[in-house]
N, C-alpha and C positions, 0 to 999 in steps of 0.2 A: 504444536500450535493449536490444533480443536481445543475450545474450549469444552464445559460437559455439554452434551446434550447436544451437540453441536456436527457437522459431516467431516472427516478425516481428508486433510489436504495436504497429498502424498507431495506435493510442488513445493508447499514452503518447507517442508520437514525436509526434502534434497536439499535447501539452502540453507536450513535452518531458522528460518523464520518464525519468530515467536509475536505473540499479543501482550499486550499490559492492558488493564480495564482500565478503561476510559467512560465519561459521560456518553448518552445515544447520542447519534449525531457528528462525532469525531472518533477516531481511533489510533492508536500509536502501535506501531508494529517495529521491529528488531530486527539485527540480523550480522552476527558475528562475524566480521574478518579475516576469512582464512584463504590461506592459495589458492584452492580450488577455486576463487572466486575473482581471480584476478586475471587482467588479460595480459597480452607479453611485455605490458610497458610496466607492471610491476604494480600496478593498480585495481582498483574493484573495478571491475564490467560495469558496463552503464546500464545493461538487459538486468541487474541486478538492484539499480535503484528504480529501476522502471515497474521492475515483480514488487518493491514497495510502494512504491506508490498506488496499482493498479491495487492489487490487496491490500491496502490501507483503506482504498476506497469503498472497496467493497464490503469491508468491514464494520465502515464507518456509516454505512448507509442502510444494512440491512436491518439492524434494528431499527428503524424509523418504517420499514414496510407494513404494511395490511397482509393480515394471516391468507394465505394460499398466494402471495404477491412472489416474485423472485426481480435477479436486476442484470443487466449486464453492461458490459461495455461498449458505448458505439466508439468513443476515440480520447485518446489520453496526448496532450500536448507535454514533453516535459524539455526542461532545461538544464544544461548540466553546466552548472558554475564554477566546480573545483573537481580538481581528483580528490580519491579518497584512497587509504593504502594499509591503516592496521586502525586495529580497537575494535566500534562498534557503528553501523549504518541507524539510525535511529529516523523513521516516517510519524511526522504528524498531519494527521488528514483533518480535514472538516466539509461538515455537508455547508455550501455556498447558499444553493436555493433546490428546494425538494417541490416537484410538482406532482400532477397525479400518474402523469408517465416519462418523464426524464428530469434527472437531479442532475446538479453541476456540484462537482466538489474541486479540491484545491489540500495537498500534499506539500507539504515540506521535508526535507531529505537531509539530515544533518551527520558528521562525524565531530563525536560530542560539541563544541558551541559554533563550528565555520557548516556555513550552511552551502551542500555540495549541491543539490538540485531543487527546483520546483515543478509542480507539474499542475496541471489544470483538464480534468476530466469530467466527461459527457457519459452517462449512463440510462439506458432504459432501464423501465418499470413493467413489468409486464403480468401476467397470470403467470401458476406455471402448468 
């Protein structure tokens, strides 16, 4: 998942979590469909589209910071509208509104074109 230059994130690489380059501002993140990822009823976990969303956002957001800035999470609302069960989980984020200490962004959670969740998240800005 690290792009170059970038900090190694042992979390999405357990899931498999990948990035595709996107515009600043927005990001799309991946995440292949396998058992391990499913809960007893034969579907993806929701903790699963939740990890994209949350790292979508984060993604999506960090290039818009000021150098020495970092972000975090204060609360992530998501929605879950369908199961999802094989192929590919695909997050597209966008930053909503960036301030100088908390953005609002906003995820879409699709398995290829039926869209499985949305989510709507609150981040600080902070020094690090």
């Amino acid at each position: 998942m690290s792009a170059p230059g970038s900090n190694p994130h042992p979390f999405a690489d357990l899931i498999g979590l990948t990035f595709e380059p996107t515009e600043p501002g927005s990001s799309r993140c991946c995440v292949p469909i396998r058992a391990e990822l499913l809960n007893p009823h034969g579907v993806v976990h929701g903790a699963v589209a939740y990890a994209l969303a949350d790292t979508g956002m984060g993604g999506a957001l960090y290039p818009l910071l000021d150098e020495g800035d970092s972000c975090a999470t204060i609360e992530i609302k998501i929605v879950y509208l369908s199961s999802a069960g094989e192929g590919e989980l695909v997050c597209d984020t966008r930053v909503v509104r960036k301030g100088s200490r908390v953005a609002v962004l906003e995820s879409e959670i699709r398995e290829s074109d039926r869209l499985v969740a949305k989510a709507l998240g609150t981040y600080s800005i902070h020094s690090r």
